[in-house]
C-alpha positions, 0 to 999 in steps of 0.5 A: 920850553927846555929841549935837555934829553932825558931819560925817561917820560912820564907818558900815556899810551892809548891803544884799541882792539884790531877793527877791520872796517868797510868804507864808513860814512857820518851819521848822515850818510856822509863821506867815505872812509879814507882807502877804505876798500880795495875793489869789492875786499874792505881794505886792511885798516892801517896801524897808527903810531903817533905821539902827541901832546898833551896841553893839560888835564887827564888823557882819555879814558882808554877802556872800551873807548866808543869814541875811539873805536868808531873814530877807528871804524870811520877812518879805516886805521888802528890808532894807538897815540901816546900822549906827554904832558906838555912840560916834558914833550920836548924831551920825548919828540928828542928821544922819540926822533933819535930811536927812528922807528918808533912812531909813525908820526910826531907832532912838533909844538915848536913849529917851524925853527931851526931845529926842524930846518936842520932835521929835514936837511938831514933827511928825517922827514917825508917829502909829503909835497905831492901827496897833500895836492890830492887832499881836498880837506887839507887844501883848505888851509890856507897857503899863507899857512903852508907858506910858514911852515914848508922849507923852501916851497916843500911840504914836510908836514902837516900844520894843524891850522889856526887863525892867522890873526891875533894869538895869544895876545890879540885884543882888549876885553874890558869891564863893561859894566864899570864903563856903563857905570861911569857913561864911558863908551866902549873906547875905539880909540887910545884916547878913549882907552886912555881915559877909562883906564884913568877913570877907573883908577880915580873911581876905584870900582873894585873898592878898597882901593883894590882897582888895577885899571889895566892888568899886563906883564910880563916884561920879558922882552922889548916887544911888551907883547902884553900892550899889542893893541896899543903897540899897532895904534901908535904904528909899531910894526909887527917885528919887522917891516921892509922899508925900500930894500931893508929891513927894519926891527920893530924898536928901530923905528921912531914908533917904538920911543912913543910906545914906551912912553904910553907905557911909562906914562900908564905905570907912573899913573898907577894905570898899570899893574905894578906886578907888571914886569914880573907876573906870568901870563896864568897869574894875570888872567887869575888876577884879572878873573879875581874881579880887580881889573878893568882891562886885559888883553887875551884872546876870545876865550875870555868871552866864554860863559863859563870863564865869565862865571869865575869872574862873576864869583867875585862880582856877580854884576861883571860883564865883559866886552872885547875890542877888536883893535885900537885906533890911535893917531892918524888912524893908525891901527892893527892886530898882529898876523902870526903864524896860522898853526899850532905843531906840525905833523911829520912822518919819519923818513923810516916809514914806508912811502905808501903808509905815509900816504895812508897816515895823510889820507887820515890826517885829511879825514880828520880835517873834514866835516864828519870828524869835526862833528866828532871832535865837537860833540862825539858820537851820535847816540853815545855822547849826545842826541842831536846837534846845532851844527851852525853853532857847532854845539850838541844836545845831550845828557848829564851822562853823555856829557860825562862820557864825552869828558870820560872819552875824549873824542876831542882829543883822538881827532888828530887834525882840525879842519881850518877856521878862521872861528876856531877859537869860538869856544861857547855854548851860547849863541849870544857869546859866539856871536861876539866872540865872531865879532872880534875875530872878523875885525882882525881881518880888516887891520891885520898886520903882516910880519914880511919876515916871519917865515924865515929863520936866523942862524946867528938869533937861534945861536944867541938867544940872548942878543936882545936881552940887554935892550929888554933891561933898559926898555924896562927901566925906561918904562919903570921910571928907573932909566932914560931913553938915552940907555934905550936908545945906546942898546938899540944901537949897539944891537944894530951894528952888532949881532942885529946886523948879521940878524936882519943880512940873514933874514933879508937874503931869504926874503929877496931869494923868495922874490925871485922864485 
């Protein structure tokens, strides 16, 4: 995501009328409004600025908002939230960080880097460290989250969390009716894989000669992040590893040769998407929903009824089903461990200490059981009539469906509460449970990166440094190059700015050792 200024954003501004509420509960007689009374005196609502973004789609619709107000009500705050489209939210958090006071509160989407350590040095941020210990909901997050996103063992924001496995690209979904088709076993090993994907290829079920047995891409790094699963079943680390008392890059390690050569054997056999090195990640799933593919690797959203009703456009008899991890030689395996969130709630320095505090306590109820119930269904009443809560899934009208889409109310809940199901996105019961399943067995092989947390001047300033290996891995992988070329960029990468890469890393990780 560029990060140039500009002059001027194309944004939406959510505001609502002035509400002066009392303590509120949940439909259900739940828990209280955050300060929402002061003595016997309701409490002043607390007024709102934040900025967020906005991921796709249309905002919500703003004009007697029920969702909002309630949302308003409940929390005890007057919210206004300006929401940018993601392709210029770069610019307006660069902007609206330079202004000072212009909001209250600002999602960072970029997390944790360089850029963000720099801003809390120079004091942009509150210390909000003491204010989450009184915070029930937040606390729920995990610490190996507030561990990824604080600066030296302070909190200067709010993670929104997520899963701490997995990501974008986590794990395997396959045809399973081509497997049944063809007696093939739901594959648990690379072997197993390895072998449909060859079956596939010789028995063409898309026809036509249409079949891609496995759609990937694209090569944009030496990491090949589209392969993960197979990358951990041949014991490629995540990134790094520590070995004794140093630091190893991933394509350091003798695993890296053995993952390049499954890749080189797959693309020479026509296993692999020949598009491979240049095709973008929407255009891969698009593909791969077109009905020509027998394996992709994404996330469990993929399992969701209606992204399986596109597919079935193309071939009604399509099935798909989702393989936690790969076990590959010498039982290796694993899903990769990342961050756990997804942009970070920080309160300008400008703002007063007291309403900073306000703006955590609504952060928290945001985080609780009664918002969750209005980030997934909305208002009782308004958006639906009742609600399975173990499925987390309401009944409602085609008209309250239509204002729950008109509305929003999604979008207006500002922070999540955490789960390790957060990406369990279905209606149906029978695709949660799978979609569960998936994201259970990360847990048993998840695959730590022991430097994650920290940050590299001299990477941030050369974000290029890899680029030279990136070309001959691909060439290796294309048939165009030898392993030799490989083998002369990863050298040249350890003794050159890799050095000072892996001395910046490591110094943070033994000053961490000794706390």
């Amino acid at each position: 995501m560029k990060k140039t200024w500009i002059t001027a954003v194309s944004a939406i501004t959510l505001t609502a009328s002035i509400l002066t509420a009392c303590g509120s509960s949940d439909d259900k007689g739940g828990a209280s409004s955050p300060s929402a009374t002061v003595g016997t005196k309701p409490a002043e609502p607390t007024s709102i600025k934040a900025l967020a973004i906005l991921a796709g789609g249309e905002p919500p619709v703003m004009e007697n908002n029920q969702a909002l107000k309630e949302i308003e009500k409940r929390a005890n705050v007057k919210l206004n939230v300006e929401f940018v489209p993601g392709d210029v939210y770069p610019d307006k958090v660069n902007i609206a960080i330079a202004a000072g006071s212009q909001y209250d509160m600002i999602l960072l989407t970029d997390g944790k880097d360089s850029k963000y350590e720099k801003l809390v040095s120079q004091g942009a941020f509150h210390d909000l460290t003491d204010i989450i210990k009184g915070m029930k909901n937040l606390q729920q997050i995990p610490q190996y989250t507030w561990d990824m996103t604080s600066i030296k063992n302070k909190v200067y924001g709010v993670p929104r969390p997520r899963s701490e496995f997995g990501g974008g690209n986590a794990n395997i979904f396959m045809r399973k009716d081509w497997l049944d088709k063809y007696n093939l076993p739901v594959p648990k090993t690379l072997d197993e894989f390895t072998n449909a994907l060859k079956v596939f290829k010789e028995k063409d079920p898309a026809g036509g000669g249409n079949t891609i047995p496995l759609i990937a891409g694209p090569y944009s790094s030496p990491y090949f992040s589209s392969m993960n699963p197979v990358a951990y079943a041949l014991g490629l680390p995540n990134v790094y590893k520590i070995e004794g008392d140093k630091p190893v890059a991933y394509f350091q390690t003798p695993e890296y040769k053995s993952f390049l050569d499954w890749i080189r054997m797959a693309q020479g056999s026509g296993l692999i998407d020949k598009d491979a090195p240049v095709i973008k990640g929407g255009q891969s799933r698009d593909k791969f929903l077109s009905g020509v593919g027998g394996a992709f690797v994404n996330n469990v959203g993929l399992l969701n009824e209606n992204v399986v009703a596109t597919l079935k456009k193309a071939d009604p008899k399509a099935e798909l089903v989702g393989i936690p991890y790969l076990e590959g030689p010498g039982g290796k395996k694993g899903v990769q461990m990342i961050e756990g969130y997804f942009g970070i709630w920080v309160v300008p320095s400008n703002v007063s200490k007291d309403k900073a505090k306000k703006i955590v306590e609504f952060l928290d109820w945001s985080a609780s059981e009664e918002a969750t119930t209005i980030f997934k269904a909305g208002i009782q009443g308004v958006h639906y009539n009742s609600y399975n809560k173990e499925l987390g899934v309401p009944e409602r009208t085609d008209e309250q469906k239509k204002l729950f889409d008109k509305e929003k109310p999604n979008l207006l809940i500002l922070e999540n509460v955490y789960s390790k199901h957060y990406y369990v996105d279905s209606q149906l019961a029978d695709v949660q449970k799978a979609q569960k399943a998936v994201l259970d067995g990360f847990e048993k092989v998840g695959v730590p990166n022991p430097l994650l947390k920290y940050l590299s001047d001299t990477a941030g300033k050369n974000p290029d440094h890899q680029k030279k290996l990136t070309e001959a891995s691909v060439n290796y992988v294309l048939g165009k190059g030898e392993w030799s070329a490989v083998q002369t960029e990863v050298d040249a990468w350890s003794k050159g700015l890799g050095a000072t890469i892996l001395k910046e890393l490591m110094d943070q990780y033994n000053e961490d050792k000794k706390k």
